[in-house]
C-alpha positions as CSV (number, residue, x, y, z in Angstrom):
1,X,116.9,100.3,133.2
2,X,116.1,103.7,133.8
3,X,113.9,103.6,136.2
4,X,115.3,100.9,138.4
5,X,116.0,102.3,141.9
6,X,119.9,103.3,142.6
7,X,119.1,104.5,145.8
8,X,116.5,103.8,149.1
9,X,116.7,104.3,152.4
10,X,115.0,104.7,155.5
11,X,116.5,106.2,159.1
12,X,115.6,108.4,161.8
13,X,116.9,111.8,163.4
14,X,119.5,110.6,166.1
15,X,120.8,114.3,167.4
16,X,119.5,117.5,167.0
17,X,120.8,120.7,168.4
18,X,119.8,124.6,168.2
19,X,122.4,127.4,168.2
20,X,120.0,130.7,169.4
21,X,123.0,133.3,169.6
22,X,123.8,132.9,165.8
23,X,120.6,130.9,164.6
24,X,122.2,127.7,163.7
25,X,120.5,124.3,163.7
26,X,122.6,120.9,163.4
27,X,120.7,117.9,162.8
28,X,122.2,114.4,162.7
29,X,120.0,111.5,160.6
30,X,121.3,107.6,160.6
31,X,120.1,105.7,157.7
32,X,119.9,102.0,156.7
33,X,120.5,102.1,152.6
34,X,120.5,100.2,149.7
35,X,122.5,101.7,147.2
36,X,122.5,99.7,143.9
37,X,122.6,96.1,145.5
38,X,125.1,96.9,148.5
39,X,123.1,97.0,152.0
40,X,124.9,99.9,153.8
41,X,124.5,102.0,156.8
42,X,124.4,106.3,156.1
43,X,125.0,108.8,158.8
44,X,124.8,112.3,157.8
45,X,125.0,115.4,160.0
46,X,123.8,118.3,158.4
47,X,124.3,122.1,159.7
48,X,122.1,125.2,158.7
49,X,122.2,128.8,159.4
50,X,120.3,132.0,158.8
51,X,123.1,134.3,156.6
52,X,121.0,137.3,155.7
53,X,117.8,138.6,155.7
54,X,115.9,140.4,153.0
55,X,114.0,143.7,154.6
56,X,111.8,143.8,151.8
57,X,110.4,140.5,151.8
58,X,111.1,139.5,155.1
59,X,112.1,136.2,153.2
60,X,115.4,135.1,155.1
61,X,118.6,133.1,153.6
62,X,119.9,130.2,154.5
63,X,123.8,128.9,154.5
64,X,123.7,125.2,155.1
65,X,126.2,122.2,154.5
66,X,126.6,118.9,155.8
67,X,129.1,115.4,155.9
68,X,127.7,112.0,154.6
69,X,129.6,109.2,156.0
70,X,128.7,105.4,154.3
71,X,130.0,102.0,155.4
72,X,128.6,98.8,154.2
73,X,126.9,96.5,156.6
74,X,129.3,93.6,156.0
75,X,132.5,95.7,156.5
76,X,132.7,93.5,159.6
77,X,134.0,90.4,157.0
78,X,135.9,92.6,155.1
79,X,138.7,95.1,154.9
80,X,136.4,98.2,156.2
81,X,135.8,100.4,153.3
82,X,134.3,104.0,154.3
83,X,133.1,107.0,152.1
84,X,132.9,110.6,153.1
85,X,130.9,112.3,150.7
């Protein structure tokens, strides 16, 4: 029970794009899941920037964030059910 998997998936990067005035890097990954039992499909766009940067270290910080959207694969027979995470 605890070790049975809740969660695969495997995908791809589907869109990519670089900000260079305020270092900011958007990637955008499309996913075919499993989640419990339910076959589903994933997109997720994820956004990171640069916020500050340590002199001392040189060691930089980054602000990121990002939007999971999930729809099952048989939403086509169903009443469409969607989940922004």
């Amino acid at each position: 029970m605890l070790d049975d998997i809740i969660y695969e998936h495997t995908g791809r990067i589907s869109g990519h794009s670089l900000d260079v005035e305020v270092p900011t890097l958007k990637i955008t990954l499309t996913n075919n899941s499993i989640i419990g039992s339910i076959d589903v499909t994933e997109i997720v766009t994820y956004y990171s920037k640069s916020s500050s940067q340590l002199p001392q270290d040189n060691e930089k910080i980054f602000y990121a964030k990002g939007q999971d959207m999930i729809t099952s694969k048989d939403r086509i027979d169903k009443n469409m059910e969607m989940e922004t995470i």
